[in-house]
Structures are given as C-alpha cells and as structure tokens.
TIMARMAR-245644 format. One record per residue (C-alpha): x, y, z; residue number from 1; residue in three letters. Coordinates in pm, 1 decimal. Example, Ala and Ser with C-alpha at 12.3 -4.5 7.8 and 13.67 -1.06 7.14 Angstrom:
BEGIN
        X        Y        Z   k   r
   1230.0   -450.0    780.0   1 ALA
   1367.0   -106.0    714.0   2 SER
***
This chain:
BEGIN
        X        Y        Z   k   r
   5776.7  14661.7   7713.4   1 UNK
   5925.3  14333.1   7648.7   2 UNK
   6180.0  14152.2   7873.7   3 UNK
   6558.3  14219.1   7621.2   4 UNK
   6729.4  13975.6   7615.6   5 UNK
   7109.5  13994.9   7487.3   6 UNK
   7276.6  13695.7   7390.6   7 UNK
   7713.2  13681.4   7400.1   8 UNK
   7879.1  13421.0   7173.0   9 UNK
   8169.6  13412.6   6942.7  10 UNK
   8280.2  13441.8   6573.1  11 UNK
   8186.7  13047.0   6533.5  12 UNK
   7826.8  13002.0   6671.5  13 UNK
   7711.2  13378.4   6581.5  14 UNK
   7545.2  13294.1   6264.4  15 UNK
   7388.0  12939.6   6381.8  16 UNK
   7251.7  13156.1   6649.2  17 UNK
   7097.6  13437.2   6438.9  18 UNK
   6948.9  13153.2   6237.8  19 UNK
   6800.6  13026.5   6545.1  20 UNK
   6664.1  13330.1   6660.6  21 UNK
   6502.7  13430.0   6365.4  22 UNK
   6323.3  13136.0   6307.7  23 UNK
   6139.6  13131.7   6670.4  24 UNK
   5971.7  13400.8   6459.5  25 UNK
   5736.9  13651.3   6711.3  26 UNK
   5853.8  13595.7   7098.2  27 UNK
   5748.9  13746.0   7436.8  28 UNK
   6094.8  13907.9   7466.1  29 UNK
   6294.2  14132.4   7222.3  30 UNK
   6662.7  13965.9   7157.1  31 UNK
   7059.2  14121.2   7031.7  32 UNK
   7316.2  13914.6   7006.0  33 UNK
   7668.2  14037.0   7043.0  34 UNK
   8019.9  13866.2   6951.1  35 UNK
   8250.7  13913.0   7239.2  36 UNK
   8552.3  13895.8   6983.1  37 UNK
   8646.3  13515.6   7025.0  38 UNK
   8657.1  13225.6   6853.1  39 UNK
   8490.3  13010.7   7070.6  40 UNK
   8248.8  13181.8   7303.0  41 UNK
   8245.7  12933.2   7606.7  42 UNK
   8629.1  13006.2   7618.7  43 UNK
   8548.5  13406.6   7706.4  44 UNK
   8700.5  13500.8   8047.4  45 UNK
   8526.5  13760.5   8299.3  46 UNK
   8813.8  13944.4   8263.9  47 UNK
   8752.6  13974.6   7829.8  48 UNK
   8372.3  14014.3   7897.7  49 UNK
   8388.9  14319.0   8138.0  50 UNK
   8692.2  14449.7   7871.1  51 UNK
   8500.9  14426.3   7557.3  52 UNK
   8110.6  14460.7   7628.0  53 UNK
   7975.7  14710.0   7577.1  54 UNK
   7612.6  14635.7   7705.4  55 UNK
   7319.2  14745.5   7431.1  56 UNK
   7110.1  15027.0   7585.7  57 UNK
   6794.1  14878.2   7771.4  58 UNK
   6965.7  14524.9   7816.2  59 UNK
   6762.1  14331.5   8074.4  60 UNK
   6967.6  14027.6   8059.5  61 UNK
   7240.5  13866.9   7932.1  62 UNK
   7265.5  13513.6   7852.9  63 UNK
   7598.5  13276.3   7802.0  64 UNK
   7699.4  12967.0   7650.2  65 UNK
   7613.8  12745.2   7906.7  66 UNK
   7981.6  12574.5   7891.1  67 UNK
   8055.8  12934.2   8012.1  68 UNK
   8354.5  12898.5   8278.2  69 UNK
   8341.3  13203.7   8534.9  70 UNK
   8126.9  13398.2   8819.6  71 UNK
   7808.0  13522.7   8675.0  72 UNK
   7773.9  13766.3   9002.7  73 UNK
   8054.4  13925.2   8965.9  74 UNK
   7955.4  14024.5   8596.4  75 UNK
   7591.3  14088.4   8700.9  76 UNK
   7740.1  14321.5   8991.9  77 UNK
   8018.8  14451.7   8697.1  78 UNK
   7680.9  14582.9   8447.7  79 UNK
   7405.5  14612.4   8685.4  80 UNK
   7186.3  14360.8   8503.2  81 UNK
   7172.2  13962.7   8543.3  82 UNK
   7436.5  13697.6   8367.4  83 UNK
   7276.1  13373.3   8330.6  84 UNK
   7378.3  13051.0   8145.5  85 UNK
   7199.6  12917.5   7900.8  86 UNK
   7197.4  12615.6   7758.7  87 UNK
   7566.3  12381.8   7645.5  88 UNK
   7389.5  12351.6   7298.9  89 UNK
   7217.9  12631.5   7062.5  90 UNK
   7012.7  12368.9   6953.1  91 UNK
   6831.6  12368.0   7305.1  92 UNK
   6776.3  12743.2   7341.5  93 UNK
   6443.5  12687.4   7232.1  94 UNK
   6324.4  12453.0   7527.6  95 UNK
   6556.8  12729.8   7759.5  96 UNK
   6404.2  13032.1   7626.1  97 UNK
   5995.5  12841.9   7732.3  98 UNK
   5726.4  13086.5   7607.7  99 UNK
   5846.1  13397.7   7769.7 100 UNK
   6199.5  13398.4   7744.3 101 UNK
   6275.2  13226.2   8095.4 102 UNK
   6375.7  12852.7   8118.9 103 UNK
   6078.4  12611.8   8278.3 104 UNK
   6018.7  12630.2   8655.3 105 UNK
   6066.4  12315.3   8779.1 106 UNK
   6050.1  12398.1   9178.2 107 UNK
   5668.0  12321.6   9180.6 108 UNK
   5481.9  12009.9   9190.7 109 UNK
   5162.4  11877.3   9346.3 110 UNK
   5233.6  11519.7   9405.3 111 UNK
   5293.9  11340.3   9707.3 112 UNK
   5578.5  11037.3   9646.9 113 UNK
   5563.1  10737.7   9906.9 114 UNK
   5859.7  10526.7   9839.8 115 UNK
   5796.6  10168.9  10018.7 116 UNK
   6110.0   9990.1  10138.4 117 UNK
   5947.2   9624.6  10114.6 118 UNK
   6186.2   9434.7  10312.0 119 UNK
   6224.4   9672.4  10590.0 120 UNK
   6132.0   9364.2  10852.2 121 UNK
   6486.0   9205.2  10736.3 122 UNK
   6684.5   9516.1  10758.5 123 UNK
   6847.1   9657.0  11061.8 124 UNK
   6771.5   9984.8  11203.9 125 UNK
   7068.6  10136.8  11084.8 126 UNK
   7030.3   9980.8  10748.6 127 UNK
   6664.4  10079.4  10745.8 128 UNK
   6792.5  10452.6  10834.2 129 UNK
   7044.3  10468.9  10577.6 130 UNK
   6792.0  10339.3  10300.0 131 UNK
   6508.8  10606.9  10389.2 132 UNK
   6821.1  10871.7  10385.0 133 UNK
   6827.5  10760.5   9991.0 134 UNK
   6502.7  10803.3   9926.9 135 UNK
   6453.7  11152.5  10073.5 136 UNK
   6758.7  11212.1   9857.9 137 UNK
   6555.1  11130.9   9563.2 138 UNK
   6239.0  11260.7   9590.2 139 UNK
   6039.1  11123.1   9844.2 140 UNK
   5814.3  11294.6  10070.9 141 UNK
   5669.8  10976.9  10283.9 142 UNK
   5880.6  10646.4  10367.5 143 UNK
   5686.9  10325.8  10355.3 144 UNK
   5776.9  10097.6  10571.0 145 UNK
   5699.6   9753.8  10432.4 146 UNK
   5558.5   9453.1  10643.4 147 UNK
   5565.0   9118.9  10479.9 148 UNK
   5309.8   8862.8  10541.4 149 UNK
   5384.0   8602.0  10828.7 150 UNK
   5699.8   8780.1  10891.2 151 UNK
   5767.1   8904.5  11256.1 152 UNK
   5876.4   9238.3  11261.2 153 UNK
   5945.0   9355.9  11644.6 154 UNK
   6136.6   9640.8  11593.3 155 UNK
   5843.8   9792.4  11397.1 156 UNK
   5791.7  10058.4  11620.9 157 UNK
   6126.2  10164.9  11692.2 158 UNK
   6189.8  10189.6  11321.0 159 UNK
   5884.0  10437.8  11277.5 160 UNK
   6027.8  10646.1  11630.5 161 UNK
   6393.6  10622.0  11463.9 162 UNK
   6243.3  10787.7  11098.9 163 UNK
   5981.5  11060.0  11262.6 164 UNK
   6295.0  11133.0  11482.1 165 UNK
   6514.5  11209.6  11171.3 166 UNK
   6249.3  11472.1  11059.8 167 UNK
   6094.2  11209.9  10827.3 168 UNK
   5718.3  11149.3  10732.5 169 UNK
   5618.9  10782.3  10796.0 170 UNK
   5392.8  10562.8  10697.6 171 UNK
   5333.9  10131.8  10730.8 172 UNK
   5187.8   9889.0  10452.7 173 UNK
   5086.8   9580.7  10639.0 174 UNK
   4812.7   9365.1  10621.0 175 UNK
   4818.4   9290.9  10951.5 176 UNK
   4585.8   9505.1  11180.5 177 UNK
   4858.2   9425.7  11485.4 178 UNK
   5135.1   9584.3  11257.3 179 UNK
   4934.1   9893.6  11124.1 180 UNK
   4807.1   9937.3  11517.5 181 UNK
   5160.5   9940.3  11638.3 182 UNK
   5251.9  10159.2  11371.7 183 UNK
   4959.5  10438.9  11452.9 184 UNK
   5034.6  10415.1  11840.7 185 UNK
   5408.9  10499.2  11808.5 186 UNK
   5317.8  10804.0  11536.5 187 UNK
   5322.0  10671.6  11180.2 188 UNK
   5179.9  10957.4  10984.6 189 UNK
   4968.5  10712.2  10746.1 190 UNK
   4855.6  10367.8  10721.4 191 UNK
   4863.4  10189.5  10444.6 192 UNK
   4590.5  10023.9  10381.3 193 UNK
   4299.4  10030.8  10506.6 194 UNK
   3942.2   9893.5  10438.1 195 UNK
   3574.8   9950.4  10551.0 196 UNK
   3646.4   9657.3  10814.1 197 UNK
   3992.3   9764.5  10912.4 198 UNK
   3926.3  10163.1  10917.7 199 UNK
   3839.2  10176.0  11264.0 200 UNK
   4176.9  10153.8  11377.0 201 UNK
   4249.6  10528.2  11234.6 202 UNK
   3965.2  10633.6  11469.3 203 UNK
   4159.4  10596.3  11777.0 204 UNK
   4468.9  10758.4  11699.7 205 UNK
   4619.2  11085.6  11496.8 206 UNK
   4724.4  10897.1  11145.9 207 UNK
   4611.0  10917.9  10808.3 208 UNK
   4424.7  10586.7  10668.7 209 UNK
   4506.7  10472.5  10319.3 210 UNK
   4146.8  10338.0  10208.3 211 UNK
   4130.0  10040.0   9987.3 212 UNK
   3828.2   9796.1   9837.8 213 UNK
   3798.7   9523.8  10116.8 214 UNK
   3719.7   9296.9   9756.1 215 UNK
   3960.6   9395.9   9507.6 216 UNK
   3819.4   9588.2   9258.8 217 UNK
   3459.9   9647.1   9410.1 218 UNK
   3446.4  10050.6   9416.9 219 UNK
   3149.3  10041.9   9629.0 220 UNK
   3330.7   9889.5   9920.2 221 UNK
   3566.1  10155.4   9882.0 222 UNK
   3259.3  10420.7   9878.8 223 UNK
   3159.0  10271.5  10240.3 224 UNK
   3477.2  10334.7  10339.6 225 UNK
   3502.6  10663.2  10247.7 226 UNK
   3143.9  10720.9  10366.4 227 UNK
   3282.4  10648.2  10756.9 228 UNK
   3564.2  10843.7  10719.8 229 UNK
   3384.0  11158.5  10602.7 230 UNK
   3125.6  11117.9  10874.5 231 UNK
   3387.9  11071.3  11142.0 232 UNK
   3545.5  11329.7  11048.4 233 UNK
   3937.7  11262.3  10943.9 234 UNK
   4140.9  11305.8  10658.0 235 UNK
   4196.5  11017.5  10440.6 236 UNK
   4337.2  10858.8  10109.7 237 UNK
   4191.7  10675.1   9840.3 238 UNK
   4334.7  10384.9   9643.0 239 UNK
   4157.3  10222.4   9412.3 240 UNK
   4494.4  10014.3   9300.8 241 UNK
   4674.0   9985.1   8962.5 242 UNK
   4685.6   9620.6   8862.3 243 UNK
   4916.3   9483.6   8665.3 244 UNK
   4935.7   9444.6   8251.2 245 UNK
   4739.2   9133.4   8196.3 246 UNK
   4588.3   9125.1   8464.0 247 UNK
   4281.8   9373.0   8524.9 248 UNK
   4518.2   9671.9   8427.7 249 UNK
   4274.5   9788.5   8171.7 250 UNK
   3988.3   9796.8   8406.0 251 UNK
   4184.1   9924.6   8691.9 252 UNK
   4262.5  10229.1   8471.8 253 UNK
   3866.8  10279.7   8446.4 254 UNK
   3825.9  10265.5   8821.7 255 UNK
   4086.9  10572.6   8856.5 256 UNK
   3841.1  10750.1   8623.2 257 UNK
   3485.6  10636.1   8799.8 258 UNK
   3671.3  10716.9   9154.0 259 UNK
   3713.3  11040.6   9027.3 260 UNK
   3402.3  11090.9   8907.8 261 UNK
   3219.3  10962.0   9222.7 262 UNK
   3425.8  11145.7   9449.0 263 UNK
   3553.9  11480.8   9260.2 264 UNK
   3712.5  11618.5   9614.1 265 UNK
   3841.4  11290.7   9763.3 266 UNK
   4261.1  11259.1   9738.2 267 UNK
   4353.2  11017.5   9572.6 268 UNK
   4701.7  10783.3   9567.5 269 UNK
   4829.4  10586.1   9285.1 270 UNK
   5075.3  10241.8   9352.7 271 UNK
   5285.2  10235.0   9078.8 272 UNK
   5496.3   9971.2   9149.2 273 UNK
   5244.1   9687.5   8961.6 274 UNK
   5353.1   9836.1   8629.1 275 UNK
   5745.8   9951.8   8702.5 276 UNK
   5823.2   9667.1   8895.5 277 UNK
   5635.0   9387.0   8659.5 278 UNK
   5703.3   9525.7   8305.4 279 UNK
   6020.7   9443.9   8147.7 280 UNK
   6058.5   9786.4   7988.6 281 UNK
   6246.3  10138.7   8083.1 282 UNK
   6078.0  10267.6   8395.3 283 UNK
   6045.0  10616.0   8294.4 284 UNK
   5799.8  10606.0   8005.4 285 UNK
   5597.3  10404.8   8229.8 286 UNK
   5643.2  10687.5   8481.6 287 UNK
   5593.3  10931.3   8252.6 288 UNK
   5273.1  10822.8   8113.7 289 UNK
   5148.1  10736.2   8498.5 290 UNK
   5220.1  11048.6   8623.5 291 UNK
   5042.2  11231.6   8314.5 292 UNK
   4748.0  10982.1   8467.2 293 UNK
   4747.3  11107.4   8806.1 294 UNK
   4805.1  11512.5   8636.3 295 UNK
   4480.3  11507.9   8483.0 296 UNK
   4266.9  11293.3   8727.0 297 UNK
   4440.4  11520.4   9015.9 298 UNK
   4569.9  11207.6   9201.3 299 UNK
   4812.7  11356.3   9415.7 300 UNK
   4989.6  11063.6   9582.9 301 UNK
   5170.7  10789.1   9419.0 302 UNK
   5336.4  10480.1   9619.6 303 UNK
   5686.1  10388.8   9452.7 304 UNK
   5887.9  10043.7   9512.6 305 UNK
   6188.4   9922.9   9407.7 306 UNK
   6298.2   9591.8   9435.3 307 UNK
   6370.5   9496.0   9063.4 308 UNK
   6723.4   9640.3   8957.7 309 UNK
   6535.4   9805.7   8648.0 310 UNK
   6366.2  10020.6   8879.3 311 UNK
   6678.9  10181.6   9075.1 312 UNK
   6540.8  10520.8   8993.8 313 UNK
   6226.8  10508.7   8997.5 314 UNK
   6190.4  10759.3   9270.7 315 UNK
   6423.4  11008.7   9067.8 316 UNK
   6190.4  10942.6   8794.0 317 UNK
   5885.1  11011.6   8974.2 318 UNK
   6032.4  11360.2   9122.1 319 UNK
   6111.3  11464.2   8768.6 320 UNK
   5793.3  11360.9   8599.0 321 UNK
   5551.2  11541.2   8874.4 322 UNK
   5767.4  11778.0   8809.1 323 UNK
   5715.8  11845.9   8436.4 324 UNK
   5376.2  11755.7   8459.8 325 UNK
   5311.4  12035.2   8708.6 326 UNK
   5470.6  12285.9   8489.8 327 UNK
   5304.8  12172.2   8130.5 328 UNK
   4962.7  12160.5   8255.0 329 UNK
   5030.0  12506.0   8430.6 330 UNK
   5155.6  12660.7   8063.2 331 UNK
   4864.2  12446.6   7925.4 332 UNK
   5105.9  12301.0   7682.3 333 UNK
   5260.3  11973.2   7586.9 334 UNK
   5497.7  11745.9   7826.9 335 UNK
   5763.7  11821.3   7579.0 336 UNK
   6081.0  12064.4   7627.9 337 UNK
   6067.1  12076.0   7994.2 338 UNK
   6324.4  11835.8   8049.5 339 UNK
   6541.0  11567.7   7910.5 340 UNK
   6578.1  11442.5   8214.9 341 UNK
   6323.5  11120.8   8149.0 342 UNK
   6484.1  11091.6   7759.6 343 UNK
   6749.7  10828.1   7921.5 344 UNK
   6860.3  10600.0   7606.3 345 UNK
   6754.7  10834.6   7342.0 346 UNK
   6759.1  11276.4   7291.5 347 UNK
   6478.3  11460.4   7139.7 348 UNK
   6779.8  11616.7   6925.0 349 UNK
   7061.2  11418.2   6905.1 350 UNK
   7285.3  11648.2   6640.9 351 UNK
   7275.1  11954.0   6800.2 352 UNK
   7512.1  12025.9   6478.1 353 UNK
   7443.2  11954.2   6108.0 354 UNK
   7658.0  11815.9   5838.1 355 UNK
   7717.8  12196.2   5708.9 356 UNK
   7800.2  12297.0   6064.5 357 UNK
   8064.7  12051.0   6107.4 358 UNK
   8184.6  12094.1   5768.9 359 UNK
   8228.6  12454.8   5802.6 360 UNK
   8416.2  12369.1   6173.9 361 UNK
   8652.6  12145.4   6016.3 362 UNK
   8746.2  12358.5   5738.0 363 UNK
   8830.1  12654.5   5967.9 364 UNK
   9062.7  12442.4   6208.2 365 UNK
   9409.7  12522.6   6192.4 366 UNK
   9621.9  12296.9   6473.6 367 UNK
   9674.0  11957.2   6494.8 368 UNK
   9394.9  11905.3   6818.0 369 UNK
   9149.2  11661.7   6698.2 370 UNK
   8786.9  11770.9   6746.6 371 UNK
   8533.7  11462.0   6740.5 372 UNK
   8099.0  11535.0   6677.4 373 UNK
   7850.4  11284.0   6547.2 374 UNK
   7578.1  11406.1   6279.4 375 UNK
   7310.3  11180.6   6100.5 376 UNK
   7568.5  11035.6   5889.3 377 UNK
   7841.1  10898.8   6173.6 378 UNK
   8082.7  11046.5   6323.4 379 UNK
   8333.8  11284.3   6255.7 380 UNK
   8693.6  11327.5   6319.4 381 UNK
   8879.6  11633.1   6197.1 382 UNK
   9219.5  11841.3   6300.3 383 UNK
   9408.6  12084.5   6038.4 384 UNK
   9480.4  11734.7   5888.2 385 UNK
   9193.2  11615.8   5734.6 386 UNK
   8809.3  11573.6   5819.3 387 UNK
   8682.4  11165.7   5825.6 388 UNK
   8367.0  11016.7   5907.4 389 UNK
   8282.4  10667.6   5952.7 390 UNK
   7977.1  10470.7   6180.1 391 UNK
   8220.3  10222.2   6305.6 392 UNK
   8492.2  10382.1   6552.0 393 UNK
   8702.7  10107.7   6443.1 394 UNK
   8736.6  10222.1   6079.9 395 UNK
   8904.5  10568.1   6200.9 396 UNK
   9175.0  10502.3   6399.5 397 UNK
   9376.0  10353.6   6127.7 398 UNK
   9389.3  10749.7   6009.7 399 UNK
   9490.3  10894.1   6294.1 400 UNK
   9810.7  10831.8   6280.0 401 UNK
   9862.5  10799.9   6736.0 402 UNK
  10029.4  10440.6   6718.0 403 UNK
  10335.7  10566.3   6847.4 404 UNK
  10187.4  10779.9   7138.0 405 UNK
   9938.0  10544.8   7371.5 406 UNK
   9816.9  10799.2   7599.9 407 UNK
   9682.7  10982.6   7253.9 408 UNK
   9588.1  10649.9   7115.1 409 UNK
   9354.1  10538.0   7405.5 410 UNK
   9198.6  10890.5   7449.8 411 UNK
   9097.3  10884.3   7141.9 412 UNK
   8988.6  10493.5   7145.0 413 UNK
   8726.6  10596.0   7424.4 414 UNK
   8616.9  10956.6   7226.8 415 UNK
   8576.4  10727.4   6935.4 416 UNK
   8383.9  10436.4   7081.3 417 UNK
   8185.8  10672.7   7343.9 418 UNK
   8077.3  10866.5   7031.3 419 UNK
   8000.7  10558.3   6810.0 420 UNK
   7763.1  10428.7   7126.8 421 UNK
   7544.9  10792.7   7106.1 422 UNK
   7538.4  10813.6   6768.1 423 UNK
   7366.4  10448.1   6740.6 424 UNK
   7135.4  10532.0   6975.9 425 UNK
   7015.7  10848.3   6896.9 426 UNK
   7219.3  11036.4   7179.5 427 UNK
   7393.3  11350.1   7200.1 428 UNK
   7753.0  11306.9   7206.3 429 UNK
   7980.4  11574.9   7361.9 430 UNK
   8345.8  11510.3   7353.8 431 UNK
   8549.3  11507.8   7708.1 432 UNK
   8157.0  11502.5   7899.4 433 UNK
   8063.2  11173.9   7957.5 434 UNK
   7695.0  11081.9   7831.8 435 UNK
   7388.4  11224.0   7944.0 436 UNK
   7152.1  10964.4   8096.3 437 UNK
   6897.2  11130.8   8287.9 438 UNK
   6790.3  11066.4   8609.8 439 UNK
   6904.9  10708.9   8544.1 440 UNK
   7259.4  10766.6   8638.0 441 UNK
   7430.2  11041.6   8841.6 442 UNK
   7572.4  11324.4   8666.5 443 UNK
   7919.3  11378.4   8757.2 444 UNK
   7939.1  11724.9   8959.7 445 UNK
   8078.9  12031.0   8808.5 446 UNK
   8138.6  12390.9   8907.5 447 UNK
   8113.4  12629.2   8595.6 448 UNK
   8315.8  12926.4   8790.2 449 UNK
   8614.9  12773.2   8699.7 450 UNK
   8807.3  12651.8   8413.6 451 UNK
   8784.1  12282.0   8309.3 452 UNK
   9129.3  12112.4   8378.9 453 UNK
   9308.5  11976.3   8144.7 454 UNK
   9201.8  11683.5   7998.2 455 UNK
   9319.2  11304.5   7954.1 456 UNK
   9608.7  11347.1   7699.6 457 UNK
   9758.6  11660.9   7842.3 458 UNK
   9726.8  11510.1   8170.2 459 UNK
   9912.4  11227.6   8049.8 460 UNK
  10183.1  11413.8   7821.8 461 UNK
  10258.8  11610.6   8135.6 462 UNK
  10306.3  11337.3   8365.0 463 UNK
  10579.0  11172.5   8137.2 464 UNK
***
C-alpha cells in the first residue's frame, strides 16, 4: 500500500494546495489534506491541533507548514504517527515531497574534500589550529597544510602533531622533498604531491602519496608512477591537475577522462582551486559543474583553497554539491530540486505566490497590519487600506501614510527596500526573514518549537 500522507493547513492556502497536489498528477504516496480551522495555518498551536484533528483513518504521516511554531514529538507521541515540517513555501512541496513522498537525503556523499590552508608557514600554531577548526566546520575531511616555495617552515611538524592530535586528518603540499619527509615522519596522513622521482619517500613510512606527472601534463609519467605504487604495494592518489581557463584547461579536462579510462580502479583527486580561485565569477556554479565532473568520472577527492575573498565558501560549497550529486545520480535524475542551497543570487522560483494569490490575500485582509510579497510585476503592499504595487520601493512609501511614527516608517523602509533587492534579482522575498543566500552566508539560527517574537515595530511601540 502506499505511504498516506496527510497534509494540515488553513482556510487561506487550502485551495493553492489542492491545486498543487493535483497537478503532481500519479505519486508514490496517496495524499488528504485537512483545514485545521484557521486562517493562517503556520499560526496553529499544539494545543488547537491535538483539539481539532481528527486524524483520517490509515494516516501514515502528517506534514506542516514548515513556518509551523511548536514540538512535533509531542504531537507525534499525541496521534501515534509522525509530525514533520514541510517546506515555508507550497510552491516547494514538490522538491520536499522527491519521488516517493520523502524530502532528498542529503547525509550521503562519496567525496573526499581537502581544504589547503596556503599560508600555513606564516601562521602561528594557534592561528593554524583555529583555521583547520573552520574548515572541519565546513566540510572538510583532510586539512592541507600548505608549504610555500623558499619559505622556512620549522614548526612544520609540530603543526601536523598539533592537527592529528585534535582528531584531524592531515595532509602537506610542498614541493620540497625535506618538507613532505618531515611531514610523513611526524604522521601526516597524505602527501601532496608526489611524482615517479619523489614517490619513494611514501615507501618508508605509513602515508598516503598524492601522485602527480613529474612533466605537467605528460599522463605517462603519471602511469610510471602509479605502476611503482601498485607493485609496492600502498594505497595512493591520482592527480592529473585542473589547469586553469586559458591555459590548458580544455585539455586538462581530457586528461581526467583518459586517466579514467587507463586506470578504471585508480582514486582519483581533483584541485579545484585553478578555476575558483582564478575565475572572476560565483564560485558555486563552478563548483557545481566540477563536482558533477568528478560524479560521473568517480573522482572521489577534490583539493579546495581559498585565498581570494570570492571564494570564502568554497568549502561549504563543495560539501553541498557532493552532496546533491550523490543523491541525483543515486535517484538517476537531474541535479535539480535537491537543494537551493548553491542558487545564491538567484531562486529556481522566486514568486512562490502569483498575482491572483496576492490579489485574493489582499482583498480578504481586514486590519490595518501591512503585509508586503513580490510577484513578477513588483512588489506589493496591502493592509485593509488599499493594495499598491510598484518596482521601486521608493514610489510606495509616499502611500503609506507612517511619517508621523519612525519606528513604523523605517520598518517598513527596510521591508520595502529588502523586497525591491529580491525581486530584481530573481529572489524569494519573505517579509521579517532576512534573504536566503545559500551556503554563501550563514543563516541566522532558529528554533521552530517556539513562537517567533515580536517583531521590529511592536518591539519598538512597546519600548516607548
């Protein structure tokens, strides 16, 4: 029998929902939606749910707005079947619901992220530590530790003892064969990088090599290589390095192919850096289409840096996008719907309301609480008052009629402009949430078991 699903909303969203629901035409799950008996369904209380529900007969779950303000355990543990949220927007239940009703698992992935700190020979040790804290924040799995050339680095090896010490896997870049030996004697987990001259080193001590061409671009000194490490025995990695746009990129991209092909079981890492770092453009489309690289070659480490402030997140990025494009080549389907979390200047669906929607909203208001959306055509304004929409934030104030009351008047200001700034980009705009920008910027953190306080202007009435 199919998973039944049974969807709670209000007297507002019921019928955008039932169109929505209907027009996902034949689904993996069977679906009822019930109004709770309010207005505004992410305004329902536990206390109204357990009052009013009466669950459908053969319920399996029961999904919420995801604005939804209240303990979803205690309702579980209240019907015997499991609350979830769903998504803030109808518009996204689509993407939520996947291709069996569940939203996308995200926990899996089969990349390997080695985030380099370059100038980890200029740092101190507890500036080092607090910089490879970051980076395990984000996402990575290995930090790099970065030697520059002709650059003495003596506390090399109690930098790698300080990291493997905090639980961390290590590894050192350096094309010096002193560095990378000090490095492997004091328990660096990898070496980075290694060539058919150099490999030796990884003989004589428990590390992972890093293999490289000892001539750039020359796969067959990369096959000797790899031929000594196979017959000694040890585990290794394969680079046959990303250059940069311009400058052998093209041809580097058919090396990642013929290294594949020559070497079908041999793991692979990709250095990403030579296109985030040296294009002036958003990092994660670069990521995005990189990692979709490394999915369907099965490269399944990637070397990060950041050093340009465009790249700030490129570890987030990367975590995200391996990630997704785990999970799509799993379903066999499209990198699209997974997450938004890589969409960073622009949404997929920016109007999660139509014209008609809002018009209907606005002509059902009845206080004097002005309610602010954007649409296709600008944005809108609207309170028991009158309904205005304009593209320039500027051209609605003089309407409002909040001269006289500044706390009102600058709440509004910022709605106003915040709104004007998504709709011009192709953003959704939610009003009192700040915008969504991905993994480029931090979310601000908040728990959904409790009532949102109140916001700027009350805060502000109340204080006078």
């Amino acid at each position: 029998m199919p998973e039944r699903l049974v969807f709670l909303t209000g007297h507002l969203a019921k019928a955008r929902l039932e169109r929505l629901l209907s027009g996902l035409g034949e689904t993996a799950f069977a679906w009822e939606i019930v109004d709770i008996g309010v207005k505004v369904a992410a305004l329902m209380t536990e206390e109204i749910i357990k009052r009013r529900l009466k669950l459908p007969e053969g319920a399996d779950r029961v999904i919420l707005p995801g604005r939804y303000r209240g303990d979803l355990d205690k309702l579980s543990a209240h019907f015997g079947v499991p609350f979830v949220r769903g998504p803030d927007e109808i518009a996204d239940l689509p993407a939520y619901l996947g291709r069996a009703g569940q939203p996308p698992d995200l926990s899996r992935h089969a990349m390997r992220i080695f985030a380099e700190i370059v100038d980890a020979s200029g740092l101190s040790l507890d500036a080092l530590l607090i910089r490879a804290r970051q980076l395990a924040a984000a996402g990575a799995d290995v930090i790099d530790i970065g030697c520059l050339p002709e650059t003495p680095f003596p506390q090399l090896g109690e930098a790698v003892r300080m990291l493997k010490a905090e639980g961390l896997s290590v590894s050192v870049d350096s094309a010096d064969i002193e560095e990378l030996r000090t490095g492997a004697e004091v328990g660096a987990d990898f070496l980075l990088s290694l060539d058919e001259n150099t490999l030796p080193l990884a003989f004589e001590h428990p590390v992972t090599p890093v293999l490289i061409p000892a001539v750039p671009g020359d796969l067959d000194s990369l096959g000797r290589a790899i031929e000594a490490a196979q017959k000694a025995g040890i585990k290794f990695i394969a680079d046959p390095v990303l250059d940069p746009i311009h400058f052998g990129f093209a041809d580097s991209l058919g090396r990642f192919i013929e290294a594949r092909r020559r070497w079908p079981e041999a793991d692979l890492m990709m250095g990403t850096g030579n296109l985030t770092e040296l294009t002036d453009a958003d990092t994660s489309g670069i990521t995005a289409v990189l990692a979709g690289i490394c999915s369907e070659l099965d490269i399944g480490n990637v070397l990060t840096v950041h050093v340009s402030p465009h790249t700030v997140r490129t570890v987030e990025e990367h975590d995200l996008a391996r990630r997704i494009l785990f999970a799509s080549r799993s379903d066999g389907a499209l990198p699209r719907s997974y997450h938004p979390g890589l969409l960073q200047v622009h949404d997929r669906k920016p109007f999660p309301a139509t014209i008609a929607d809002i018009e209907a909203l606005a002509a059902d208001v009845r206080d004097a609480n002005f309610r602010i959306l954007t649409a296709e055509d600008g944005i809108h304004i609207f309170n028991k008052n009158g309904h205005a929409v304009a593209r320039d934030a500027f051209e609605l104030f003089a309407g409002l009629g909040v001269e006289a009351d500044g706390a009102h008047a600058f709440y509004l200001g910022a709605e106003l402009m915040k709104a004007e700034i998504a709709w011009r980009l192709g953003k959704r705009y939610v009003q009192d949430e700040p915008l969504a920008w991905g993994v480029a910027a931090s979310a601000p953190q908040e728990d959904r078991t409790r009532l949102a306080e109140a916001g700027h202007t009350l805060k502000a009435k109340k204080e006078r």
